[in-house]
C-alpha positions as CSV (number, residue, x, y, z in Angstrom):
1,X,-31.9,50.0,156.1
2,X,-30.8,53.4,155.7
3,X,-28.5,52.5,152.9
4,X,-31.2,50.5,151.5
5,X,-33.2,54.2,151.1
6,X,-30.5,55.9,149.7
7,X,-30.4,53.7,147.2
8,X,-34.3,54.0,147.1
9,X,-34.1,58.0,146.3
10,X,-31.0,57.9,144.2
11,X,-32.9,55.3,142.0
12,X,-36.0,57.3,141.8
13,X,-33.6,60.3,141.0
14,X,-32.4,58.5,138.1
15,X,-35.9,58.0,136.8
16,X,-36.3,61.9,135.9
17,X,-35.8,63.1,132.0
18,X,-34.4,66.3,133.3
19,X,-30.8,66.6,134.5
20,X,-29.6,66.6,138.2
21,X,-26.9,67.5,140.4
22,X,-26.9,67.2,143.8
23,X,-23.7,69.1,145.8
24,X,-22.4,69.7,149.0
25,X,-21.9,73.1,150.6
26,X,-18.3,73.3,149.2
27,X,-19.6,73.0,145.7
28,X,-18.3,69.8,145.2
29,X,-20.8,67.2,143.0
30,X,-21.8,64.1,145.4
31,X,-24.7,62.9,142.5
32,X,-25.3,62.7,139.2
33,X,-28.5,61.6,137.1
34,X,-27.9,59.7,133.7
35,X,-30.1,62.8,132.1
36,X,-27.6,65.1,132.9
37,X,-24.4,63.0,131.8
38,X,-27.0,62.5,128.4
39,X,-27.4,66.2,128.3
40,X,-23.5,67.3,129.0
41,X,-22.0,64.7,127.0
42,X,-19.6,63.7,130.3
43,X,-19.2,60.3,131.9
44,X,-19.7,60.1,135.5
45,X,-16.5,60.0,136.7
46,X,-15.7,63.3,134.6
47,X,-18.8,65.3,137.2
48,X,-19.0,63.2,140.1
49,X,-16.8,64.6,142.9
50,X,-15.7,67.7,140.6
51,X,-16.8,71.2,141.2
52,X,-20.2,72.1,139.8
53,X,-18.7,75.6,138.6
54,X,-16.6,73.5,136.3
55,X,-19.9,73.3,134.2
56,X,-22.3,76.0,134.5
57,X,-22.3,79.5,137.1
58,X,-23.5,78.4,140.5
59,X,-26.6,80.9,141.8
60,X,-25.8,81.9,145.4
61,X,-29.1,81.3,146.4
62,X,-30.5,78.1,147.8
63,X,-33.4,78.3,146.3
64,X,-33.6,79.7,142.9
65,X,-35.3,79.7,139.3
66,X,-33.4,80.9,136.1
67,X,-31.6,80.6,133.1
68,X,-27.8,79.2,133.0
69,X,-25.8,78.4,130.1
70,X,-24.6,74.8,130.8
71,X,-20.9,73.6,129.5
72,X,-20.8,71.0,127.6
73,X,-17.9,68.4,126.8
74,X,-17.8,69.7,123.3
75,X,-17.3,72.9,124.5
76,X,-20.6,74.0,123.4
77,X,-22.7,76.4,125.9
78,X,-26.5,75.3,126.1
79,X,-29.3,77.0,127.5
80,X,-30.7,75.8,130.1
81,X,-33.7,76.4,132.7
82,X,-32.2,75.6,136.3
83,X,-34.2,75.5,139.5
84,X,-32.2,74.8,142.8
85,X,-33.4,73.4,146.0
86,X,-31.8,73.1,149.3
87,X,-31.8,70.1,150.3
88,X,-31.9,69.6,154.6
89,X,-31.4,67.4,157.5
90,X,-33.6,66.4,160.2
91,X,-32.5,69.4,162.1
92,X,-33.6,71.7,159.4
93,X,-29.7,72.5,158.5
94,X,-29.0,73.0,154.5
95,X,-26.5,69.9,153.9
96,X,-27.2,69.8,150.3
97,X,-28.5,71.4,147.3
98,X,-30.2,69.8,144.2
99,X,-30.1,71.6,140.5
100,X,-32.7,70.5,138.2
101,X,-32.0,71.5,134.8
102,X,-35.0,72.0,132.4
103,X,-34.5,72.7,128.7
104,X,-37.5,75.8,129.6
105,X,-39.4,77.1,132.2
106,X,-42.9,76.0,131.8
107,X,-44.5,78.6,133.2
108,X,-45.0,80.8,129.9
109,X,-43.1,83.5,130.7
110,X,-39.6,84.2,130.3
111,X,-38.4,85.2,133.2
112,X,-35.9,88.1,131.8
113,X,-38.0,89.6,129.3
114,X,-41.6,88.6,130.1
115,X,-42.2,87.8,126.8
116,X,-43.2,83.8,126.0
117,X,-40.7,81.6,126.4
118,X,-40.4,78.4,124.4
119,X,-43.1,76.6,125.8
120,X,-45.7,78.8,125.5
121,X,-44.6,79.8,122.1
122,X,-44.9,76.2,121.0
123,X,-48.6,76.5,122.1
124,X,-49.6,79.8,120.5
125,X,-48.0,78.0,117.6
126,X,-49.9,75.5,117.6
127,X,-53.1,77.4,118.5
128,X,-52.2,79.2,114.8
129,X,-51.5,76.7,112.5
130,X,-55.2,74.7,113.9
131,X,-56.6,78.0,113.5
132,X,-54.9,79.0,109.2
133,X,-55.5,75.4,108.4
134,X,-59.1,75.3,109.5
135,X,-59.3,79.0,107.5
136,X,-57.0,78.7,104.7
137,X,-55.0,81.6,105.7
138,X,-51.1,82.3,105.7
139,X,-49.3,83.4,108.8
140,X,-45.3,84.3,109.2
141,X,-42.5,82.5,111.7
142,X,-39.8,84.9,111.9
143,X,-36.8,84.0,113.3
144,X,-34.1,86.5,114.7
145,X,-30.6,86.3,116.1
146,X,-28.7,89.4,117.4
147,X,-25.7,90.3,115.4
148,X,-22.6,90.4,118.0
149,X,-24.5,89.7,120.9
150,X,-21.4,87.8,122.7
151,X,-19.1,90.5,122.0
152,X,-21.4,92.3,123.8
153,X,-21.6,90.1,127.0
154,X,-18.1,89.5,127.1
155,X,-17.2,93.2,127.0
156,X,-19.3,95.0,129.1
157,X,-20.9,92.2,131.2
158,X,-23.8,90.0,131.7
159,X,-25.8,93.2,133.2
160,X,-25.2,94.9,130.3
161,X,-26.2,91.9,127.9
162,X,-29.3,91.0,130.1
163,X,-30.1,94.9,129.7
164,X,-29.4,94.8,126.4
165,X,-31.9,91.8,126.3
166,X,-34.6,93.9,127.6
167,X,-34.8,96.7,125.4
168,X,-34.6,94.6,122.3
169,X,-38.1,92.6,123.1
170,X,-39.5,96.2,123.8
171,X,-38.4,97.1,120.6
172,X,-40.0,93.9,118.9
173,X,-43.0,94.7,120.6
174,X,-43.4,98.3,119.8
175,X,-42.5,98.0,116.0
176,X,-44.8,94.6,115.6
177,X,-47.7,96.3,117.8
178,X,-50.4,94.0,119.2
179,X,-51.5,92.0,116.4
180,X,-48.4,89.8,115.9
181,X,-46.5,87.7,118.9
182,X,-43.0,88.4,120.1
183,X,-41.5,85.2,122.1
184,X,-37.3,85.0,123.2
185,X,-36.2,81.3,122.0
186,X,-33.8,81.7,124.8
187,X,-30.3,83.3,124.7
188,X,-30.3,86.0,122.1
189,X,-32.7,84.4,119.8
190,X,-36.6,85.4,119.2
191,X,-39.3,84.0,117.3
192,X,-42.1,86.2,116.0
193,X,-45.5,85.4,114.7
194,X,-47.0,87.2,112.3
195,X,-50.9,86.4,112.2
196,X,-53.2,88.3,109.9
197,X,-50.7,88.6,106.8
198,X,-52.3,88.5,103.2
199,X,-49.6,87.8,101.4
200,X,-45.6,87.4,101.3
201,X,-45.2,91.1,100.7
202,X,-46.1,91.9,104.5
203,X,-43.9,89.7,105.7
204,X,-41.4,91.6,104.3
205,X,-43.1,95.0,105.4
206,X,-43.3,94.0,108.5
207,X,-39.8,92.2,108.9
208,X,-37.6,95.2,107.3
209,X,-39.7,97.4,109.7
210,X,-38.2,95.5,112.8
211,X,-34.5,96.1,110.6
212,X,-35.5,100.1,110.9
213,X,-35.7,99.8,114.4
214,X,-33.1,98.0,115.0
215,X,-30.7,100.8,113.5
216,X,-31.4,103.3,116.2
217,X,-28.8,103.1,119.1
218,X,-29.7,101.2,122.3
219,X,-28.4,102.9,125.8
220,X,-27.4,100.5,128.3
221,X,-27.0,103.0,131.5
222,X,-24.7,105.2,130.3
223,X,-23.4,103.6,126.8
224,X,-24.9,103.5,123.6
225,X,-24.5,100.8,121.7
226,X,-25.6,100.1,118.1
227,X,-27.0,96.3,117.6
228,X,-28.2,94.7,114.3
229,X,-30.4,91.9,113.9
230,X,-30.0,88.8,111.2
231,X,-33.8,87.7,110.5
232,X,-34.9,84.5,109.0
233,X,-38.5,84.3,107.8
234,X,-40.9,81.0,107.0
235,X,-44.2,81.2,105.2
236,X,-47.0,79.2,106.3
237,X,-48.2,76.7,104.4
238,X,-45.7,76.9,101.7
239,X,-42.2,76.7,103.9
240,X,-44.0,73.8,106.1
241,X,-47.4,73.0,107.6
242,X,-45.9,72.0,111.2
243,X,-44.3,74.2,113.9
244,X,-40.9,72.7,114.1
245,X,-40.7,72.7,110.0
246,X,-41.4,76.3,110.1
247,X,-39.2,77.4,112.6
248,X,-36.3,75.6,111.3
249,X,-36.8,76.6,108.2
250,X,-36.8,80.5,109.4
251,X,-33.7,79.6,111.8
252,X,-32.1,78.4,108.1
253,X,-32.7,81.6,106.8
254,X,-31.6,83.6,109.3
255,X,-28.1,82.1,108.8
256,X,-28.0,82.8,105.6
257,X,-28.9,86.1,106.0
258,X,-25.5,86.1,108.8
259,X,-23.7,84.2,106.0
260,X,-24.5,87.6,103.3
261,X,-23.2,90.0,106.0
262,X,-25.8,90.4,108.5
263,X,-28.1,93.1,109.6
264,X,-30.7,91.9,106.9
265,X,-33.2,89.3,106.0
266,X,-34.1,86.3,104.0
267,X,-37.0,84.2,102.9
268,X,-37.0,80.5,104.1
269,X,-36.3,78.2,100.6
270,X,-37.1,74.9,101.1
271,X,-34.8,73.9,98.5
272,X,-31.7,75.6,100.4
273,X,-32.4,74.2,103.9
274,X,-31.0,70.6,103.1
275,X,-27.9,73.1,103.8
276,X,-28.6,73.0,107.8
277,X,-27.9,69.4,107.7
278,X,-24.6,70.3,105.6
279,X,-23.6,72.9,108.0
280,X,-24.0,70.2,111.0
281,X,-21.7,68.0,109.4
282,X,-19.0,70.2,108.8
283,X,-19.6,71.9,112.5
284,X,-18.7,67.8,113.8
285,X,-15.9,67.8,111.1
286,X,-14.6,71.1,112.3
287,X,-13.9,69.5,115.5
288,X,-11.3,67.2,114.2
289,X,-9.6,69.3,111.2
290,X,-6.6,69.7,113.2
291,X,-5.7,66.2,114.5
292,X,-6.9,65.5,110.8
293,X,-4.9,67.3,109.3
294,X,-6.7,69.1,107.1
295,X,-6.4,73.0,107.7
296,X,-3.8,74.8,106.2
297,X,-2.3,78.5,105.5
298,X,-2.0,79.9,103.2
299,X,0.4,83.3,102.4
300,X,-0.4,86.6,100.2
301,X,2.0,88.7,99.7
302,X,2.0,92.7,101.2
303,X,4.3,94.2,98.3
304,X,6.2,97.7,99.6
305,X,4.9,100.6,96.6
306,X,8.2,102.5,97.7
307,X,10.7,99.8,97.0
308,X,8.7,97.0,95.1
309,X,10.0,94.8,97.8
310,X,7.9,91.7,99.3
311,X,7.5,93.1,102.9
312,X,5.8,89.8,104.7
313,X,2.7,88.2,104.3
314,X,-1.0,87.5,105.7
315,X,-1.3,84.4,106.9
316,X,-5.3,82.8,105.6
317,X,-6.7,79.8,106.9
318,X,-7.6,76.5,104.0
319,X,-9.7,73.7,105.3
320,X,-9.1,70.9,102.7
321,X,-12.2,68.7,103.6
322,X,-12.3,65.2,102.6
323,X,-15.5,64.9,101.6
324,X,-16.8,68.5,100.4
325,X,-13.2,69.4,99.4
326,X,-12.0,73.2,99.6
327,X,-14.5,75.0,102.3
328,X,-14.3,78.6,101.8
329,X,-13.6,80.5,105.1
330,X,-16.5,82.3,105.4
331,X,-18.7,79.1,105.8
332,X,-16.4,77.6,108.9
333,X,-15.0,80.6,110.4
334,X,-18.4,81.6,111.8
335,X,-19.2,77.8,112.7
336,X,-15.8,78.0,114.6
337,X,-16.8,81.6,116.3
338,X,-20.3,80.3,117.7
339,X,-19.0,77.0,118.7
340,X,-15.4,78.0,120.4
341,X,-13.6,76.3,117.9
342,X,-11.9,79.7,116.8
343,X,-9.6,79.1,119.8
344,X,-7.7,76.4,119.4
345,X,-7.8,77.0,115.8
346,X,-6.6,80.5,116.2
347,X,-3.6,78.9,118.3
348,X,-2.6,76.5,115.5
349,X,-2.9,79.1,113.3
350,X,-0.2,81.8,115.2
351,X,2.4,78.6,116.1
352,X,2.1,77.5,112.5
353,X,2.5,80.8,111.0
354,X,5.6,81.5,113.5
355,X,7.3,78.5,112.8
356,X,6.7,79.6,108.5
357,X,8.9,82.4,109.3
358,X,11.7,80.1,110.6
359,X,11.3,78.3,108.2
360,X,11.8,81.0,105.5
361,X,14.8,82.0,107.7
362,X,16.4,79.0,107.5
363,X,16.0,79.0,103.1
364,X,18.3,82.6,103.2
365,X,15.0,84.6,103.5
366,X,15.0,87.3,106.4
367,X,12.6,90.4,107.3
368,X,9.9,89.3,106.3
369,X,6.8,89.2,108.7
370,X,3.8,87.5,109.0
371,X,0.3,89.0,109.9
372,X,-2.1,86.8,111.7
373,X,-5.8,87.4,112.1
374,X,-7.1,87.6,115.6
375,X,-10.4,86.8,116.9
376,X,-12.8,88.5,119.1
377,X,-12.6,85.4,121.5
378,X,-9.2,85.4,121.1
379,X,-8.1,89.2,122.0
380,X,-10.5,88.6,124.9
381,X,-8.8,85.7,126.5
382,X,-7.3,86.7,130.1
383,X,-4.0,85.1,129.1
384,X,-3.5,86.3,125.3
385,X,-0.3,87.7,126.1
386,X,1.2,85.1,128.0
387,X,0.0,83.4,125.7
388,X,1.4,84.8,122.4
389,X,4.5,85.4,124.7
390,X,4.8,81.6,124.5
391,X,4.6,81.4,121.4
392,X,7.5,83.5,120.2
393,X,10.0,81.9,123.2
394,X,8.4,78.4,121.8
395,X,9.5,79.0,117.8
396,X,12.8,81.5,118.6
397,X,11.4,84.2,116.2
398,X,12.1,87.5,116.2
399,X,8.9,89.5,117.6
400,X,9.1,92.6,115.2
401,X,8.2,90.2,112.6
402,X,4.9,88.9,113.9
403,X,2.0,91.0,113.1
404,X,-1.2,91.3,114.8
405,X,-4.3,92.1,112.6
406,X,-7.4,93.0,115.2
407,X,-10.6,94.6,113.8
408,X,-12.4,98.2,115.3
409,X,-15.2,96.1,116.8
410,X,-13.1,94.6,119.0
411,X,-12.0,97.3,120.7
412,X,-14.3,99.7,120.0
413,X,-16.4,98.9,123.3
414,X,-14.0,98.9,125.4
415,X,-11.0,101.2,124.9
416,X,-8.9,101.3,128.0
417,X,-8.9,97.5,128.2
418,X,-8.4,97.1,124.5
419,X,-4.8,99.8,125.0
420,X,-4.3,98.1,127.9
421,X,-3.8,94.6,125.7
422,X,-2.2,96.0,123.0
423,X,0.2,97.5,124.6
424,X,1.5,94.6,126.8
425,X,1.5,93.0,123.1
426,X,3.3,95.9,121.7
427,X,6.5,96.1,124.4
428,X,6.6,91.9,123.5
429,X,7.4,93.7,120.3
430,X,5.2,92.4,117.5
431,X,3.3,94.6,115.3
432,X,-0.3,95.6,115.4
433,X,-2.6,96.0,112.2
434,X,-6.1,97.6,112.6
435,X,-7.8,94.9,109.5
436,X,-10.8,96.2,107.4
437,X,-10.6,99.5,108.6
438,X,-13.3,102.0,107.6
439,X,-16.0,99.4,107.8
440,X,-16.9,99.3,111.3
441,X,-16.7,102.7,113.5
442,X,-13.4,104.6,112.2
443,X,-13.2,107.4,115.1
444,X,-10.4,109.6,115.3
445,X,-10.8,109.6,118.8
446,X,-10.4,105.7,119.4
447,X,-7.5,106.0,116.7
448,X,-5.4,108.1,118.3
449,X,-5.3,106.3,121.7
450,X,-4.4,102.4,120.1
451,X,-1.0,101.9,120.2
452,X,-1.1,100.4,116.7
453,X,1.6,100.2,113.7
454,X,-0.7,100.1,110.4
455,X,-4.1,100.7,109.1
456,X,-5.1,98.2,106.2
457,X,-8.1,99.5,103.6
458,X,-11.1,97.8,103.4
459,X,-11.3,96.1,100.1
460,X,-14.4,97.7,99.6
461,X,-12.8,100.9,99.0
462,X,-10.5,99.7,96.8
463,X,-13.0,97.6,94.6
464,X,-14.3,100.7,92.9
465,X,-11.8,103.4,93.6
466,X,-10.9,104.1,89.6
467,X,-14.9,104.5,89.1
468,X,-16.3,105.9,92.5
469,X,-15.0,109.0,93.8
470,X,-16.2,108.7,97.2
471,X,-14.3,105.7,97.5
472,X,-11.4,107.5,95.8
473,X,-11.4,110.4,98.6
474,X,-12.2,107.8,101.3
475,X,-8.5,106.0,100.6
476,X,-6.8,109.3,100.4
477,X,-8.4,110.9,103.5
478,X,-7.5,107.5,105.1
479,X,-4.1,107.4,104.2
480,X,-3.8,111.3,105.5
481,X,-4.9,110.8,108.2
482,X,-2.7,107.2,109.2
483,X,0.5,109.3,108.4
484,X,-0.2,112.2,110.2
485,X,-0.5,109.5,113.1
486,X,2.5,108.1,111.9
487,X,1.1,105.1,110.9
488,X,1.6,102.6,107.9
489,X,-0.9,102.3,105.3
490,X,-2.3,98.5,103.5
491,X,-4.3,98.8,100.8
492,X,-6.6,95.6,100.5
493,X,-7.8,94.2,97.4
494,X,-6.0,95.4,94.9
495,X,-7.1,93.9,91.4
496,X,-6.3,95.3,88.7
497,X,-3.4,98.0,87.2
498,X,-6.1,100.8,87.5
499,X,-6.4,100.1,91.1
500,X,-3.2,99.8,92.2
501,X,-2.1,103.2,90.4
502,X,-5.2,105.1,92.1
503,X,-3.8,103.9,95.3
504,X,-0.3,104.9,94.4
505,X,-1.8,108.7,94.4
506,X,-3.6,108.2,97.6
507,X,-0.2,107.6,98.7
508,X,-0.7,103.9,100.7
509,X,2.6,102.4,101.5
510,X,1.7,98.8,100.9
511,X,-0.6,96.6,98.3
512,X,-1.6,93.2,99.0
513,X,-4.4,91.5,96.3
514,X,-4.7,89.3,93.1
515,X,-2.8,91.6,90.8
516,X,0.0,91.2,92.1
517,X,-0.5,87.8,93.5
518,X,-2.8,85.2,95.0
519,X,-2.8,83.3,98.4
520,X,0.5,80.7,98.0
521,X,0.1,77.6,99.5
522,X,3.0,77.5,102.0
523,X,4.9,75.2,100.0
524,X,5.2,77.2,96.8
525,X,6.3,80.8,98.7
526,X,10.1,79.7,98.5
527,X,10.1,79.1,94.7
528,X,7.7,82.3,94.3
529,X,10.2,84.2,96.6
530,X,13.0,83.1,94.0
531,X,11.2,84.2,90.9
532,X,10.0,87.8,91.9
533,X,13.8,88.4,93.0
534,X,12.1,91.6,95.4
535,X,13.2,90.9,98.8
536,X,16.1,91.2,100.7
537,X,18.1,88.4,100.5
538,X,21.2,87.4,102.7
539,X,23.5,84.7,102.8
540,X,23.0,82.4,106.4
């Protein structure tokens, strides 16, 4: 009989559209709910009897309301509303406890920032478009995604992000006022409404207003941070006439406006957002390049100005795709960065690139390194020296040859954990490269703690250094300033004859760009090596 109501409950459990785990007191799963296995993407067998922490952070709590990110199979993180429940015996004792996972919390209010949450969002939309259809008036979705917020999480913690959280919807409220509604989509996304617009034009007021705020500094306790904002905006009636058109139309635009480099906006084009289907496509495509085999490097050459020697070469990620054919990096890097793809990518990448210089080795080529790109993910791992460590024991290289390209945001946050890593990576002996520098913070202070090798020039600086003269004294006051810290100079970019001879005078050591040669598909370096007759060359 007793059996016969377990099976009762567990049927009835089964019956509910959101997700559930029950688990006992050790953590350990004991019952799963198809919803949940629907909304993870796991089989049972891969949940039940497994630790729940294996798929989201358990609150300590019994009882408990909040948001979690849930893990997925993909390896996606989803946001999710989670309410916990102890579940007891006839004596009262806690034996169990149940999660329910919710995609919001229906009460209206988002729990973190007070503002509407998703739900109630959906029903002052709703209220708006009844309301400008019944009137014939216009009204604004904007849609708005922090730039970097995960760097910021993972850096200085989830306090500091939920902080971080905070201030921003004050900041939405104060520069939109009371006219307009401010609701958080969940995570670090927010929708706004802007009701009572004429025309497009005050959309725009109104949106780069928001972009003015956003570049003052936020202070989180006792840091201060600076935090941009990519905004996406959909018109009403002429980007779509129902919610979900709208706001996907404005989520659309806001990734273009990531796509153009961020900390700006753009206007919702229907005609464009046949893209977001696109960039699904090659995000489920992205997930099987590797055992596809369709990525590839490919290698430009850094050419010595003191010796006109090849010194090495960076090594750039190709995705040959079989459908769309060549997909420029800057349309699946950031895919792989928001879904965690950069990682084992980033891992191909450094074992491939390793086992290139072997393979130069072995075809009578030596001393010339290789300089990877690193990821913010990446440098962040626990284990990225261990796990670069394998790497170079794995392939038999020699370390001095491997170079290390990290960018100032990634260490910028956090500078005694950043020397911390670096150095571990430097007495492995590889080289360290600070990429794009002059971009993104550029303090001396910061400078002169990283134990780093070489700076490498924006291209921006070089792009219109034989016209601009800022950009002209920029390189030079670089370049002094890397030598008197006794480090190497890159210059990026480098075009055409004009170029290169201005950054001869601003005395860089190194030139990498389309004058003097484009990426080479790793195939053709050998014969290019051959022709140019500039490197080192010994017999094995």
């Amino acid at each position: 009989m007793a059996k016969d109501v377990e099976n009762f409950y567990k049927d009835a459990l089964q019956q509910f559209n959101d997700g559930i785990l029950i688990i006992d007191l050790a953590g350990t799963v004991q019952f799963v709910n198809s919803a949940f296995l629907q909304i993870s993407g796991y089989d049972e067998t891969e949940v039940l009897h497994k630790k729940a922490s294996n798929f989201f952070t358990q609150p300590t709590p019994c009882s408990w309301q909040g948001e979690i990110n849930l893990k997925r199979k993909n390896g996606s993180l989803l946001n999710h509303w989670l309410t916990t429940n102890p579940v007891e015996n006839d004596l009262g004792e806690t034996t169990h406890k149940m999660f329910l996972f919710s995609t919001f919390q229906k009460s209206g209010l988002d729990s973190l920032t007070k503002l509407p949450n998703r739900f109630l969002l959906q029903q002052e939309l709703q209220k708006t478009l009844t309301y400008s259809r019944q009137n014939e008036r216009i009204f604004a979705v904007l849609f708005l995604d922090l730039d970097r917020f995960k760097f910021v999480n993972d850096t200085l913690g989830h306090s500091y992000g939920d902080l971080l959280l905070q201030q921003v919807s004050q900041r939405l409220k104060s520069s939109l006022g009371n006219d307009h509604i401010v609701a958080r989509m969940g995570g670090d996304e927010f929708i706004c409404i802007l009701e009572g617009i004429e025309s497009e034009a005050d959309a725009e007021k109104l949106t780069k207003i928001i972009l003015e705020q956003f570049a003052l500094p936020f202070h989180l306790n006792e840091i201060e941070i600076h935090i941009t904002t990519s905004i996406g905006v959909s018109l009403y009636p002429y980007d779509g006439d129902e919610a979900e058109v709208l706001i996907s139309n404005a989520d659309s635009a806001m990734y273009r406006a990531k796509k153009k480099g961020r900390n700006q906006f753009e206007m919702a084009k229907v005609e464009v957002n046949a893209g977001a289907f696109e960039r699904l496509i090659i995000e489920n495509d992205l997930r099987k390049a590797i055992d596809n085999h369709q990525l590839s490097i490919s290698y430009q050459p850094q050419l010595d100005l003191k010796t006109n020697r090849i010194l090495g070469f960076e090594a750039l990620l190709r995705w040959n795709h079989p459908d769309f054919g060549m997909i420029p990096p800057s349309d699946f890097i950031p895919i792989a960065e928001e879904t965690g793809l950069i990682l084992p990518i980033g891992d191909w990448v450094l074992k491939n690139a390793c086992l290139q210089i072997k393979q130069w080795e072995r075809a009578g080529f030596y001393s010339l390194h290789v300089a990877v790109n690193l990821s913010a993910q990446q440098f962040l791992q626990k284990n990225i020296v261990e796990k670069i460590e394998a790497v170079i024991k794995e392939t038999k290289i020699d370390p001095s040859l491997l170079e290390l390209e990290i960018t100032e945001s990634m260490v910028i946050h956090d500078i005694d954990s950043a020397v911390s890593v670096l150095q571990q990576l430097k007495d492995l002996g590889v080289q360290i490269s600070i990429d794009d520098f002059g971009t993104g913070y550029s303090s001396l202070n910061y400078l002169k703690k990283l134990p780093v090798n070489t700076l490498k020039i924006d291209r921006s600086f070089i792009f219109d250094i034989d016209i601009n003269p800022s950009s002209k004294a920029l390189t030079t006051a670089i370049t002094t300033l890397a030598h008197d810290l006794n480090l190497n100079v890159v210059a990026e970019g480098v075009e055409t004859y004009k170029q290169l001879s201005y950054v001869k005078k601003s005395s860089c050591d190194a030139v990498q760009g389309f004058y003097f040669s484009k990426p080479l598909p790793s195939a053709n370096v050998i014969d290019f090596l051959n022709k140019t007759k500039k490197v080192v060359q010994k017999n094995a």
